[in-house]
C-alpha positions as CSV (number, residue, x, y, z in Angstrom):
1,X,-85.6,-53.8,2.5
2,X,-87.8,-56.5,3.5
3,X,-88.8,-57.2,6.8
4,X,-88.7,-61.1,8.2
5,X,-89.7,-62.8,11.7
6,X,-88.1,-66.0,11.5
7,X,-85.3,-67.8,9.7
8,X,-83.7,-71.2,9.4
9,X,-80.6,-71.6,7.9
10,X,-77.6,-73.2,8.6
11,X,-75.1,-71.8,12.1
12,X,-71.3,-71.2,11.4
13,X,-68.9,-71.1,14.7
14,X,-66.6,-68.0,14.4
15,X,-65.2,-68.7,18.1
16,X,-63.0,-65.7,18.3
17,X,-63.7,-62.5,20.4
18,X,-63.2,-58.8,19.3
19,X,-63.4,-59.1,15.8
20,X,-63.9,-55.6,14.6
21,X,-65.1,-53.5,11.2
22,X,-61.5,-53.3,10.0
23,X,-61.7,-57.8,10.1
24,X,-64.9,-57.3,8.9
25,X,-63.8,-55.6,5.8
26,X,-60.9,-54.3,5.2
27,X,-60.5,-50.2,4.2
28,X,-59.0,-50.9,1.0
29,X,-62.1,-52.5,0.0
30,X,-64.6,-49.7,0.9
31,X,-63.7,-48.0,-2.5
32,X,-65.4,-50.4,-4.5
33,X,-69.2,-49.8,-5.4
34,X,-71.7,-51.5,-3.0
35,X,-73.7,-52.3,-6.3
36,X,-70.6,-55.1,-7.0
37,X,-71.1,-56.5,-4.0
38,X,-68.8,-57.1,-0.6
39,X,-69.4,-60.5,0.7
40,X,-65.9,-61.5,-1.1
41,X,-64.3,-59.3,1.2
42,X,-65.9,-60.3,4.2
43,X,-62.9,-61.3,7.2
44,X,-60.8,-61.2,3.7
45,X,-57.3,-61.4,6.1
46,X,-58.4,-63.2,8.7
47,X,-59.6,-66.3,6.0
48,X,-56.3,-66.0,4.3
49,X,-52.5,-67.7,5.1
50,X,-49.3,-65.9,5.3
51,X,-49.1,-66.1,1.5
52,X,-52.7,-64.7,0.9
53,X,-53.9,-68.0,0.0
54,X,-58.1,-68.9,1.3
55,X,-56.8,-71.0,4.6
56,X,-59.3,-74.2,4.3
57,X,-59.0,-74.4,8.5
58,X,-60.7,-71.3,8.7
59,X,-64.5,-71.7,10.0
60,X,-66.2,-70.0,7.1
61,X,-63.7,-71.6,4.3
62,X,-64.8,-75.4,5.1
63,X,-66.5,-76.9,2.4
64,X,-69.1,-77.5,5.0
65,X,-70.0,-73.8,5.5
66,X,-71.1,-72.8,2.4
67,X,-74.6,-71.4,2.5
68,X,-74.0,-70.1,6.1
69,X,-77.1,-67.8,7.0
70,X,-76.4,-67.0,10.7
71,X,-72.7,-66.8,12.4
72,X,-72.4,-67.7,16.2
73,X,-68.9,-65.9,18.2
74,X,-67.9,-64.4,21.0
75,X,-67.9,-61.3,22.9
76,X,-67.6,-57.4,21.3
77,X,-68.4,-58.0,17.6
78,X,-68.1,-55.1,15.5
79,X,-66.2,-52.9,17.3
80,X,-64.1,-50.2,15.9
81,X,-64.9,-48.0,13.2
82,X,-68.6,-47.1,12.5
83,X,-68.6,-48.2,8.6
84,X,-71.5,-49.8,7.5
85,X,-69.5,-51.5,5.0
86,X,-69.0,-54.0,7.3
87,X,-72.6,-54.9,7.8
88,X,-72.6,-55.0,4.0
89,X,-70.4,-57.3,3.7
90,X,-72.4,-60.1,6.4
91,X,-75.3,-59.5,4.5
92,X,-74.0,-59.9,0.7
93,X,-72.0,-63.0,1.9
94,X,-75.6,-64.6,3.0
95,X,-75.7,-63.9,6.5
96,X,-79.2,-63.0,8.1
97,X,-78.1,-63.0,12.1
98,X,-74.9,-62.8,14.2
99,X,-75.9,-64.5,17.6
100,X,-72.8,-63.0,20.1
101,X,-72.9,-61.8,23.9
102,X,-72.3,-58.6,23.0
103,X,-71.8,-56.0,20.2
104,X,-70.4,-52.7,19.3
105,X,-73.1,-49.9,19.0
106,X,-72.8,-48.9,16.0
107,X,-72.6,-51.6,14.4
108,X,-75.4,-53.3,15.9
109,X,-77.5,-50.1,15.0
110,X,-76.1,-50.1,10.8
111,X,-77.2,-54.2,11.2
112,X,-80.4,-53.6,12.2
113,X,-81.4,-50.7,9.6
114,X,-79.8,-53.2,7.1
115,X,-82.3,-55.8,8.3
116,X,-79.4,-58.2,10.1
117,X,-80.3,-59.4,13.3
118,X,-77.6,-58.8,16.2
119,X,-79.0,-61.7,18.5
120,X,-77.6,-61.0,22.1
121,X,-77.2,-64.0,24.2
122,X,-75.4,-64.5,27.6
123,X,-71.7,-65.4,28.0
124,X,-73.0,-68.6,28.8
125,X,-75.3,-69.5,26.1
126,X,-73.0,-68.2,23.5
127,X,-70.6,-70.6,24.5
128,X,-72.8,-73.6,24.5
129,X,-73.9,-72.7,20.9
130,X,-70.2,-72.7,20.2
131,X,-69.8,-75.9,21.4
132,X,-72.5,-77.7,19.8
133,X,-71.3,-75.9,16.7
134,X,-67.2,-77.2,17.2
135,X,-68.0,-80.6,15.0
136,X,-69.5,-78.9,12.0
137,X,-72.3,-76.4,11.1
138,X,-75.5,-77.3,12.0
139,X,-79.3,-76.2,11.3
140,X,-80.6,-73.4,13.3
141,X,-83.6,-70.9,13.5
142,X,-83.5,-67.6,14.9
143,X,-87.3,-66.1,15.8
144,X,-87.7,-62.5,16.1
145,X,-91.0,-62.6,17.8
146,X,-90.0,-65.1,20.2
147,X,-86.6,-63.6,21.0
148,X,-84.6,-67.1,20.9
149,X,-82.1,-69.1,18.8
150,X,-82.8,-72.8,18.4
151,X,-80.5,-74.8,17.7
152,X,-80.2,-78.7,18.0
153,X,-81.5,-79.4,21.3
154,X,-80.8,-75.5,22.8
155,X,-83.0,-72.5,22.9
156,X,-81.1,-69.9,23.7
157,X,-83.2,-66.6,24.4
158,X,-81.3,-63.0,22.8
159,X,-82.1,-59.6,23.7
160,X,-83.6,-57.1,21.5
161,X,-84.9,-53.8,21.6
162,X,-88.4,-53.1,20.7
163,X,-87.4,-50.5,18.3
164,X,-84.9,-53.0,16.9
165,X,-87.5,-55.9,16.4
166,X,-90.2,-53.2,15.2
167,X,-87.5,-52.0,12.4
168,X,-86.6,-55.9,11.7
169,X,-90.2,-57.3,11.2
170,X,-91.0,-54.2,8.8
171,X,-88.0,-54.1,6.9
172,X,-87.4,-50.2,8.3
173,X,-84.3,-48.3,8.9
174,X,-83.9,-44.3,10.6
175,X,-85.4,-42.5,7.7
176,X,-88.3,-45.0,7.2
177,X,-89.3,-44.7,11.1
178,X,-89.3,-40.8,10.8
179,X,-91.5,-40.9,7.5
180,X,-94.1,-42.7,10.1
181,X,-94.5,-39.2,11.8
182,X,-94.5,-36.9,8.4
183,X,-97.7,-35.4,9.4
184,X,-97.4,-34.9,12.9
185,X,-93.6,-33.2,11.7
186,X,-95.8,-31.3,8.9
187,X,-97.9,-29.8,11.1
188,X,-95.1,-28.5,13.5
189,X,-93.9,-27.1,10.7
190,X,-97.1,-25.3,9.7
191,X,-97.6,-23.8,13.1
192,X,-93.6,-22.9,13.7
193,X,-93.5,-20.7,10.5
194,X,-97.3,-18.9,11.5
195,X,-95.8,-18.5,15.2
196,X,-92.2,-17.5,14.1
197,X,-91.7,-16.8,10.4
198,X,-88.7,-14.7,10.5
199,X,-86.7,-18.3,10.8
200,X,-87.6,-18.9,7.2
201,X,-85.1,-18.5,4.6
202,X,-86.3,-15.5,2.6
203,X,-88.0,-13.5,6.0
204,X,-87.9,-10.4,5.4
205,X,-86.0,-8.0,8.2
206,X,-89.8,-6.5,9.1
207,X,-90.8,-10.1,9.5
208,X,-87.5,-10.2,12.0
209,X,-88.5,-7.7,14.0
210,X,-91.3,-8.5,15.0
């Protein structure tokens, strides 16, 4: 995964609050291999009409939107389940940042070790992106290191964790971040088995009793 401080792309409005994993993806979709991609699948029911058919009024289906690198909606986004699938599917469908005032846990944690950004902005400034969005999509820039989201004539400031911009910048996730201390957990190792060896497999019962 590669890391990234700033992007500009182009801001989609997805005005609608609560949208959870199962939107995000659907279940019946999580059996496919990631290696064929999920960002067809992304809000796959909530794009379509009663007859299944794309529904051109939907945000993300305008002609308009196509290219869309960072998504701007309301409150609780990606709640529900904890499957990373739907992260997937925001990042194979193009996205880079999901600018919301607030976000499930989970989710916000899979985005981040998948290198999307989960921009937190106020109630407030949330909705004035939404409304400077309601005409169309419109150029915007998110910047990590500043902690904002430009857009038009608004800077709107998000909140971030320093672990979450640390892992964003460097392209890490969990496992990456624990390989950083390998030598400090290598050597608690070392001295653990001299100190207390019977809690190796293969101690020996003399080794126990002691």
């Amino acid at each position: 995964m590669t890391g990234w401080r700033r992007h500009e792309g182009l801001a989609v409005a997805l005005p609608v609050e609560g949208i959870d994993t199962d939107q995000l993806i659907p279940a019946r979709f999580m059996s496919r291999p990631r290696s064929a991609g999920y960002g067809g699948y992304l809000l796959h029911d909530m794009r379509r009409d009663a007859e299944g058919h794309p529904d051109p009024a939907f945000p993300l289906e305008r002609p308009e939107a196509a290219g869309a690198s960072i998504l701007v909606t309301r409150r609780n986004f990606g709640g529900g389940s904890s499957r990373e699938a739907a992260v997937y599917a925001l990042i194979d469908a193009g996205f880079r940042a999901v600018v919301a005032p607030s976000f499930g846990d989970i989710f916000a944690g899979n985005a981040v070790n998948n290198g999307l950004l989960p921009a937190q902005v106020s109630a407030e400034d949330a909705e004035r992106l939404l409304a400077a969005l309601a005409a169309g999509p419109l150029g915007a820039e998110v910047d990590i290191d500043a902690g904002a989201v430009t857009l038009g004539g608004l800077a709107c400031p998000f909140a971030l964790s320093e672990a979450q911009r640390e892992k964003l910048v460097n392209g890490w996730d969990d496992i990456d971040v624990t390989r950083r201390h390998e030598e400090a957990i290598a050597a608690h190792r070392a001295a653990l088995a001299a100190a207390r060896p019977w809690l190796w497999p293969g101690a020996t019962r003399d080794q126990g009793a002691r």
